[in-house]
C-alpha positions as CSV (number, residue, x, y, z in Angstrom):
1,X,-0.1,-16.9,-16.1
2,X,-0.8,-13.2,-15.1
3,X,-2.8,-11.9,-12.8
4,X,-5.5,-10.0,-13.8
5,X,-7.4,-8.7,-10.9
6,X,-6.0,-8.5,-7.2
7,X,-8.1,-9.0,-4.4
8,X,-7.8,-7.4,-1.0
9,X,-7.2,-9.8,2.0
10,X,-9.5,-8.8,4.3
11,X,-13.0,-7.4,2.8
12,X,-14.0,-5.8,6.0
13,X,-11.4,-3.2,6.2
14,X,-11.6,-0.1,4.1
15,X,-8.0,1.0,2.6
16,X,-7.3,2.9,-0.4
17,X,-4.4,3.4,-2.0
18,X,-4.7,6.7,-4.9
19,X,-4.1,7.9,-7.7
20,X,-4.2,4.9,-9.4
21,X,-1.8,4.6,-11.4
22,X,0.2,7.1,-9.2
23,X,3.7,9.0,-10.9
24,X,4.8,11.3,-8.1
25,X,3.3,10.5,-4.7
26,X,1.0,7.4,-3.3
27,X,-1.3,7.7,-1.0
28,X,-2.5,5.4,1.0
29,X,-5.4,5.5,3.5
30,X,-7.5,3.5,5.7
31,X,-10.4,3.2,8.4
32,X,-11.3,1.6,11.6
33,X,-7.9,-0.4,12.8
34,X,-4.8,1.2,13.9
35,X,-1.9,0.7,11.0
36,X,1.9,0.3,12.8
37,X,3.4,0.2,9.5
38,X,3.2,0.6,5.5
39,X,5.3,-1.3,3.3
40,X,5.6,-0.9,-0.6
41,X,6.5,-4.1,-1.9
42,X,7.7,-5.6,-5.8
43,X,5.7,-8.3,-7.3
44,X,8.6,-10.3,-6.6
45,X,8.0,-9.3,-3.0
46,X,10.7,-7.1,-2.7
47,X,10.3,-3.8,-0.2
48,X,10.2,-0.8,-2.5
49,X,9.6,1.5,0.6
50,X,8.8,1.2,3.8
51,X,6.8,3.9,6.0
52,X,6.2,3.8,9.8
53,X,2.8,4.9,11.1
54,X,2.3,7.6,13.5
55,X,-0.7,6.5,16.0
56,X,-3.8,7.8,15.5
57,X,-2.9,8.4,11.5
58,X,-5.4,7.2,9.0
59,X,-3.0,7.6,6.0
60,X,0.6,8.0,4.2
61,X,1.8,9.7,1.6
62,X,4.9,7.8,0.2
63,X,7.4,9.7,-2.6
64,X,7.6,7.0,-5.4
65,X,9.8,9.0,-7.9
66,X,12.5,6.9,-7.6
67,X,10.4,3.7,-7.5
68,X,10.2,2.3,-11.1
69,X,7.1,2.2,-12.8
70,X,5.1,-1.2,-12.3
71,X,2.4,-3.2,-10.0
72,X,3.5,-3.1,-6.3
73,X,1.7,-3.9,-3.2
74,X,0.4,-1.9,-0.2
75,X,0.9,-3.8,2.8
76,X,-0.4,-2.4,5.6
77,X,0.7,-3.8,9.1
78,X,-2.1,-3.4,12.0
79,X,-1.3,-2.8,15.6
80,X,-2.9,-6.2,16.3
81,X,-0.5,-8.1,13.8
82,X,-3.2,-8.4,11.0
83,X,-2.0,-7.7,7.8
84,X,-4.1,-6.0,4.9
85,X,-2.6,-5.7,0.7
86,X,-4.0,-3.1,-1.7
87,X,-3.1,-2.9,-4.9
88,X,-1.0,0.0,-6.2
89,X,0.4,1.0,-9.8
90,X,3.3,3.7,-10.8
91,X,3.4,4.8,-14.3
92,X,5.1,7.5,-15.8
């Protein structure tokens, strides 16, 4: 089967990732928690890119030019160890 909608983990957080799909540059940003790290990751789960988080940041802007085009997932790593996934798309 193929998924046809994706769900974020946890419903009380507010991330974004944009543009959706995005062809140059992702961005993704967040509220409230303090994010340690950003991963972009395959829907075989395999790490596209990987970003760490400067404290006190409430986004990242990650170059996918050289990420083929596809559904990925950003996964968004909290200071606290709780993990958030947003749903992200490159098309060219």
């Amino acid at each position: 089967p193929i998924a046809t909608s994706v769900k974020q983990v946890d419903e009380g957080l507010d991330v974004h990732t944009a543009p959706f799909p995005a062809a140059e540059h992702l961005t993704v940003s967040w509220k409230e928690r303090e994010v340690e790290k950003v991963e972009l990751i395959d829907i075989h789960r395999r790490q596209a890119s990987f970003v760490m988080v400067e404290e006190g940041a409430d986004n990242v802007r990650i170059d996918v030019r050289s990420i083929p085009s596809g559904l990925y997932f950003a996964k968004l790593t909290h200071r606290d160890g709780s993990i958030v996934i947003e749903p992200a798309m490159i098309s060219r």
